[in-house]
C-alpha positions as CSV (number, residue, x, y, z in Angstrom):
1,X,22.5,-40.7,-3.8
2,X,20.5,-41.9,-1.0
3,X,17.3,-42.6,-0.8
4,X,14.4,-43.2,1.8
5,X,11.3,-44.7,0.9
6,X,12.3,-44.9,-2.8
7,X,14.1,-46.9,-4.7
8,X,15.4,-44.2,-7.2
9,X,16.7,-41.1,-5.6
10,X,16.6,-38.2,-7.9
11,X,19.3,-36.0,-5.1
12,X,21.7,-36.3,-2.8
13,X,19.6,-37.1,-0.1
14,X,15.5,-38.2,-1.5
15,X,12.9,-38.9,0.8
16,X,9.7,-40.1,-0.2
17,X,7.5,-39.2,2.9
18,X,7.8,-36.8,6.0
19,X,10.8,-34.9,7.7
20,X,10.9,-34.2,11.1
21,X,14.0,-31.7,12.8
22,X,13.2,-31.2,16.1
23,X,15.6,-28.8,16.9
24,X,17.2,-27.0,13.5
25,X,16.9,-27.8,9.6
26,X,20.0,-26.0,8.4
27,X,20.8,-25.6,4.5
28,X,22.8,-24.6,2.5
29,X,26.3,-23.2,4.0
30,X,25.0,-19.2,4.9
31,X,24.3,-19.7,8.5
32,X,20.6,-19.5,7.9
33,X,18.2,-22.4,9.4
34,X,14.7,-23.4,9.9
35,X,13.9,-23.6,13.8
36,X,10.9,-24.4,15.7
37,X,9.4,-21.8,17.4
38,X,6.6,-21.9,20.4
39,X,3.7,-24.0,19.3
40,X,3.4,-24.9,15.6
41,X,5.8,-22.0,14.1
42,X,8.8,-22.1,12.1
43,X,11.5,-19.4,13.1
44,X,13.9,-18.3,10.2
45,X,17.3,-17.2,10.8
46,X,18.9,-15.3,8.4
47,X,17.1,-14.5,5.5
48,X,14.5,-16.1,3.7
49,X,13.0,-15.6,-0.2
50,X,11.3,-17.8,-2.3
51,X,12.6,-19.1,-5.6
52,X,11.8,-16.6,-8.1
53,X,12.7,-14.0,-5.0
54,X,9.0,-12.1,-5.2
55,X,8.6,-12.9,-1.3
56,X,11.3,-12.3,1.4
57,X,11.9,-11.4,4.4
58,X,15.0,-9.9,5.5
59,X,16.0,-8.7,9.3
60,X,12.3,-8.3,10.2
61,X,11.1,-6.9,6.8
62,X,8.7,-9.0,4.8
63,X,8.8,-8.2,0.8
64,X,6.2,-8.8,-1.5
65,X,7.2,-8.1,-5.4
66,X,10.9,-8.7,-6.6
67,X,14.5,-7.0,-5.8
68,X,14.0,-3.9,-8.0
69,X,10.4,-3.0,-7.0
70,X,8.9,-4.7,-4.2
71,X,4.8,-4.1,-4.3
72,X,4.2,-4.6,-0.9
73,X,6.7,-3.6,1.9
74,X,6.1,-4.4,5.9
75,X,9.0,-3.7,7.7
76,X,10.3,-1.1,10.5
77,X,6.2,-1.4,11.8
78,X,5.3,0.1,8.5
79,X,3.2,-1.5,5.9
80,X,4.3,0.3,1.7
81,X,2.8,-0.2,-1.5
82,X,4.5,0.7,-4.8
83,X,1.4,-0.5,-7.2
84,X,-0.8,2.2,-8.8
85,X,0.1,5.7,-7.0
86,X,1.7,3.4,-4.3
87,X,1.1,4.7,-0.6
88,X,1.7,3.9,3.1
89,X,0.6,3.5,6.6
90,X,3.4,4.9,8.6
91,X,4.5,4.0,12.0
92,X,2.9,7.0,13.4
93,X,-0.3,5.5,11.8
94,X,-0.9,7.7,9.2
95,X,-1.9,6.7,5.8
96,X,-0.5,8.0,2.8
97,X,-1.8,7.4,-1.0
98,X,0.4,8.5,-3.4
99,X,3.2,9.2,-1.1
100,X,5.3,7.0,1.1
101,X,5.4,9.5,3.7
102,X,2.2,10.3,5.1
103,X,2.4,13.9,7.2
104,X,-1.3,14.0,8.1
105,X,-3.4,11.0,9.5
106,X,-4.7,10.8,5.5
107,X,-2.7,12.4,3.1
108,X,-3.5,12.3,-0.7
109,X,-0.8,13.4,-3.2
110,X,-1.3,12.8,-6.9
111,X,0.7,15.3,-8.7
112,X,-0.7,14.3,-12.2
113,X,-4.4,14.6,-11.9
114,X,-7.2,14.7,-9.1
115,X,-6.7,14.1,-5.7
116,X,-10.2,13.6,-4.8
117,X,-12.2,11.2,-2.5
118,X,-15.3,9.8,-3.2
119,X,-18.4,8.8,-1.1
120,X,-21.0,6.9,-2.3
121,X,-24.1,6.6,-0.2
122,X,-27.7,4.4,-1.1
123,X,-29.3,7.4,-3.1
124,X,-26.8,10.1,-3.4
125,X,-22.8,10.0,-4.3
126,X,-20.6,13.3,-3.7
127,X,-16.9,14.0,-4.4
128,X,-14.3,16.0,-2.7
129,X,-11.2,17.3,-3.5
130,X,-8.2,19.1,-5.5
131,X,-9.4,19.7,-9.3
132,X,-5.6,19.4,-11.1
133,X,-7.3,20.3,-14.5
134,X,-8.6,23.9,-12.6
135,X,-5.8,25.5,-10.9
136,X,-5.7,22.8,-8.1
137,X,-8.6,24.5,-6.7
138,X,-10.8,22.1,-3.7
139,X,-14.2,21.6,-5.0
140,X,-16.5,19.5,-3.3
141,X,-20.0,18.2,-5.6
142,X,-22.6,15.6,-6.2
143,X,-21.5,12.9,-8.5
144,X,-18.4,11.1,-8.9
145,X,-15.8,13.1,-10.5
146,X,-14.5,16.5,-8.6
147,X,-14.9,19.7,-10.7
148,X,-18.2,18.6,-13.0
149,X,-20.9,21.4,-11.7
150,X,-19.0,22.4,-8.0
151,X,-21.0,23.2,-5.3
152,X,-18.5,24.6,-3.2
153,X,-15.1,25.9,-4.9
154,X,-11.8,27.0,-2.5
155,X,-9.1,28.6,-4.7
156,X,-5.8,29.3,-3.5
157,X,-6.2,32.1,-2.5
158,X,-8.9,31.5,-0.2
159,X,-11.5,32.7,-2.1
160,X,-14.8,30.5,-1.6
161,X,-17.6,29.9,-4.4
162,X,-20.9,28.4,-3.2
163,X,-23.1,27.6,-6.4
164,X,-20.9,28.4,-9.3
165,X,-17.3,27.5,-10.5
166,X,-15.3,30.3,-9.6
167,X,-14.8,33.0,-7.0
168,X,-14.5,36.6,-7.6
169,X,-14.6,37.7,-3.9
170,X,-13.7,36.4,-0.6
171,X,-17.0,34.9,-0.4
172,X,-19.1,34.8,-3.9
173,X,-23.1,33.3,-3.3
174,X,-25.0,32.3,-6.2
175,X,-28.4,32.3,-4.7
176,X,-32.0,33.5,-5.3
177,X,-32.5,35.2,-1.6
């Protein structure tokens, strides 16, 4: 063992202070290196992953989370999550919750329960969206949760409620006039 700046090397090679490489900082016997880039970067070659392999990057992909499920994905121009319902924001730029392939600039899929957004203002709160519990019907109402006392109800088959749960016609009014 050798060692610099200390009298007991622990490795091969122990250096008690700074490195410098100006040109490449190879290791290990893979081909990959550490180089310097423009300015105060550091260029990888090959690929890179920390010990317990829950960040990597690999050919232009970045990796956050391990082998088997990786929690956050950036690569091909696209950012992925896989925690919760997971989702995306594709390369065409739209964002997907739920899905990892977005079709609409926002696209919603939870296949288990409500797909609903929420909005939230200084006095007032509304929801919007598909009721799973009630046919997958859109319902949009004040409050937090879709479906609890609808003020507008879409069912599949395009019948609208305005002041009540459910549609018997086309277009169904509940209104003092």
């Amino acid at each position: 063992s050798v060692g610099i700046g200390t009298t007991a090397p622990a490795y091969e090679l122990d250096v008690a202070g700074s490195i410098r490489a100006q040109t490449n900082l190879y290791v290990g016997t893979g081909g990959g290196y550490f180089s310097n880039d423009t300015g105060s970067r550091i260029k990888t070659v090959n690929d890179f992953y920390t010990a317990n392999s829950n960040t990597y990057l690999y050919s232009d992909n970045l990796y956050l989370g391990n082998a088997s499920g990786d929690a956050v994905q950036l690569r091909d121009n696209a950012f992925t999550w896989t925690g919760g319902t997971g989702g995306a924001i594709a390369t065409s730029g739209n964002i997907g919750i739920g899905t990892a392939a977005p079709s609409q600039m926002l696209h919603i899929l939870n296949s288990t329960s409500d797909a609903s957004i929420y909005l939230q203002g200084a006095n007032n709160s509304y929801s919007m969206g598909v009721d799973y519990s009630d046919s997958d019907k859109f319902k949009i109402n004040a409050g937090a949760t879709v479906g609890v006392s609808p003020d507008f109800v879409m069912d599949g088959a395009g019948d609208v409620a305005i002041g009540f749960a459910a549609p018997a016609y086309q277009l169904d009014v509940y209104a003092n006039l």
